[in-house]
Each structure stands twice: as structure tokens, then as C-alpha cells.
C-alpha positions, 0 to 999 in steps of 0.5 A: 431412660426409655420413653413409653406413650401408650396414647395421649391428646395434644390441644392446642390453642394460640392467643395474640394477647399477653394471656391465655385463661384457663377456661380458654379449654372447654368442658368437652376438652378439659374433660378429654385431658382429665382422662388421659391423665388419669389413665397416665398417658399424655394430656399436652396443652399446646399453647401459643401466645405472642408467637411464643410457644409453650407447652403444659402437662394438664395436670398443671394446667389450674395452678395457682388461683389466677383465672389465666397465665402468661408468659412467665407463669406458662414457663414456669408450669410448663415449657417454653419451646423452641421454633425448629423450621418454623414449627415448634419443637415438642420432642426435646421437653418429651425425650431430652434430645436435640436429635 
């Protein structure tokens, strides 16, 4: 089915320890993501961790009582992307094509 983003935010962040804490979003940022899922547009955490990408709809973002993820718990949240020419691929989790 067709896809509409009105608007959206992206943060992203890259840790090179085997967990990124939740608070690792500030309050001006997480306020910002909070937003855009209230309004129903895109709140994205872009997440980069051990040279792995992910990425995580806000609204999933405080699942679970532990203070941060890792790399499981990243993909089990969100999705673990794929490294096209050396940048991470964001369209397919989004669209569902490989085009």
C-alpha cells in the first residue's frame, strides 16, 4: 500500500559500546520525537552501535524496564538495517522494496 509522510524527525546517535541507554535522547529531543508521534508522522531513532545499524519508531523506544538496549533488544524494537555503499538503508524497513 502507498506510503504518506506528512513530515517526521530522524535522531541519530552511534555508541561504540555494547549498548546505547535510553536517556542517551535528551529532553529537548525526546520531547521533539514525542511530537511527531502524537501527531502521527514519522519519529525515527537512527542508532548506530558496534558499526550495526538500527532503527527504532519512538514509540518503542522505552520498552521493557531496563535503562538501555543492545543489540538484540535493538532489533527486536526496531530494525537492524542493511549498509548499501556504505550508508544505511532506510527505505526498505519504510517501503518494503529493495528498489
Amino acid at each position: 500500500f502507498p506510503v504518506t509522510i506528512r513530515a517526521g524527525h530522524l535522531e541519530a546517535k552511534s555508541r561504540e559500546a555494547e549498548r546505547i541507554p535510553k536517556d542517551a535522547l535528551d529532553e529537548v529531543q525526546q520531547a521533539q520525537l514525542q511530537r511527531r508521534v502524537d501527531w502521527k508522522q514519522l519519529a525515527l531513532v537512527l542508532i548506530r552501535l558496534q558499526g550495526v545499524w538500527y532503527m527504532v519508531h519512538y514509540s518503542r523506544w522505552h520498552e521493557g524496564d531496563r535503562q538501555s538496549h543492545n543489540h538484540k533488544q535493538l532489533e527486536e524494537i526496531g530494525y537492524k538495517l542493511k549498509v548499501v555503499e556504505g550508508v544505511p538503508d532506510l527505505l526498505t524497513p519504510l517501503f518494503g522494496t529493495n528498489n
